[in-house]
C-alpha positions as CSV (number, residue, x, y, z in Angstrom):
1,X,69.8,270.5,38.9
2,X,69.3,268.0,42.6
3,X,72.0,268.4,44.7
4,X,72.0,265.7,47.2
5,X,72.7,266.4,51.2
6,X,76.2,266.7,51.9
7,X,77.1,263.4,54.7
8,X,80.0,266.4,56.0
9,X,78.0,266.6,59.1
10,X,77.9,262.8,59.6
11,X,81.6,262.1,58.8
12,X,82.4,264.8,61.0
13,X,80.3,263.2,63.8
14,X,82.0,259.7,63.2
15,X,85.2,260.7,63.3
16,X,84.7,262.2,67.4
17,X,83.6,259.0,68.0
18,X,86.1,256.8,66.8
19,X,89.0,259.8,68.2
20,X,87.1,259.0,71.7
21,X,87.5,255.4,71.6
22,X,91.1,255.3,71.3
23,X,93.6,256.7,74.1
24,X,95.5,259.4,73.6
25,X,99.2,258.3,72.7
26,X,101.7,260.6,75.1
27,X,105.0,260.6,75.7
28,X,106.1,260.7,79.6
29,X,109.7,260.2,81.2
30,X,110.2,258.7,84.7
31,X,113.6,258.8,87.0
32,X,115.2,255.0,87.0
33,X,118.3,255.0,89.7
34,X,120.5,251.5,90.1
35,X,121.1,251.0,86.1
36,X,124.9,250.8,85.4
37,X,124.9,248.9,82.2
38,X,123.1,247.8,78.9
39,X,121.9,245.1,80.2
40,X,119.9,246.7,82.9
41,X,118.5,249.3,80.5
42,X,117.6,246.1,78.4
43,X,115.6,244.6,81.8
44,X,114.0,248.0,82.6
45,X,112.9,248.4,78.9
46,X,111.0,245.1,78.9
47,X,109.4,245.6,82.4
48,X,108.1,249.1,80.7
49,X,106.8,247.0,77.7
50,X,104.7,244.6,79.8
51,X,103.0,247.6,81.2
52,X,99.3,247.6,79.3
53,X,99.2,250.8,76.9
54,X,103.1,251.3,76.6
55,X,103.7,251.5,73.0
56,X,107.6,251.8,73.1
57,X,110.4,252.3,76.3
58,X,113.9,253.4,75.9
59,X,116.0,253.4,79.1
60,X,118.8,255.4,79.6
61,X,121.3,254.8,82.1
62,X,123.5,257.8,82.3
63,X,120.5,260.2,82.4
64,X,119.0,257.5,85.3
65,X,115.5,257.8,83.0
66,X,113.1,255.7,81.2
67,X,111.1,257.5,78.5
68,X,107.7,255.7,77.5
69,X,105.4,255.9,74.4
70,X,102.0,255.3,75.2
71,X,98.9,256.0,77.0
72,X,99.9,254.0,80.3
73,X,99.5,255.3,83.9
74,X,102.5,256.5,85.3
75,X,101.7,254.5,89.2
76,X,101.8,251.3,86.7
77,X,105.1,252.6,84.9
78,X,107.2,253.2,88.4
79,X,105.4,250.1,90.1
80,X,107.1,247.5,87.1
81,X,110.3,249.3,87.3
82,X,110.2,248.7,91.0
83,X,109.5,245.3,90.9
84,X,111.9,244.7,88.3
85,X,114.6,245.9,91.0
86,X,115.3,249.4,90.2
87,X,114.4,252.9,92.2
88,X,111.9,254.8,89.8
89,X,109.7,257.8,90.6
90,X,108.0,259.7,88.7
């Protein structure tokens, strides 16, 4: 009876590669201080989502954070906040 090689090995190696190309998804929550109503949470929601690799923002005014979904750098997460016209730090 042939047996032919098993492509184990090969699949194996392919899927490092493609897990390598892809940045890892994280979830990270920042400080946000100066929101006192939806509609701020709205603007500093939608600054989050502009940032490059941010997957999802919910802002959260009575906790003064912003949590974010995504593989984006945390400088480029407080920097949008800022210039959207709220104090965030990380």
């Amino acid at each position: 009876m042939f047996h032919s090689p098993s492509n184990n090995g090969i699949e194996a190696e392919n899927d490092k590669e493609e897990q390598s190309i892809f940045p890892i998804e994280m979830s990270q929550t920042i400080t946000v201080e100066g929101m006192t109503c939806e509609h701020c949470e709205q603007t500093v929601e939608e600054a989050l989502e502009d940032v490059g690799g941010v997957t999802a923002a919910t802002a959260d005014r009575e906790t003064e954070s912003a949590t974010i979904e995504g593989s984006a750098q945390t400088d480029a997460l407080v920097s949008a906040v800022t210039e959207a016209g709220y104090d965030a730090s990380a």
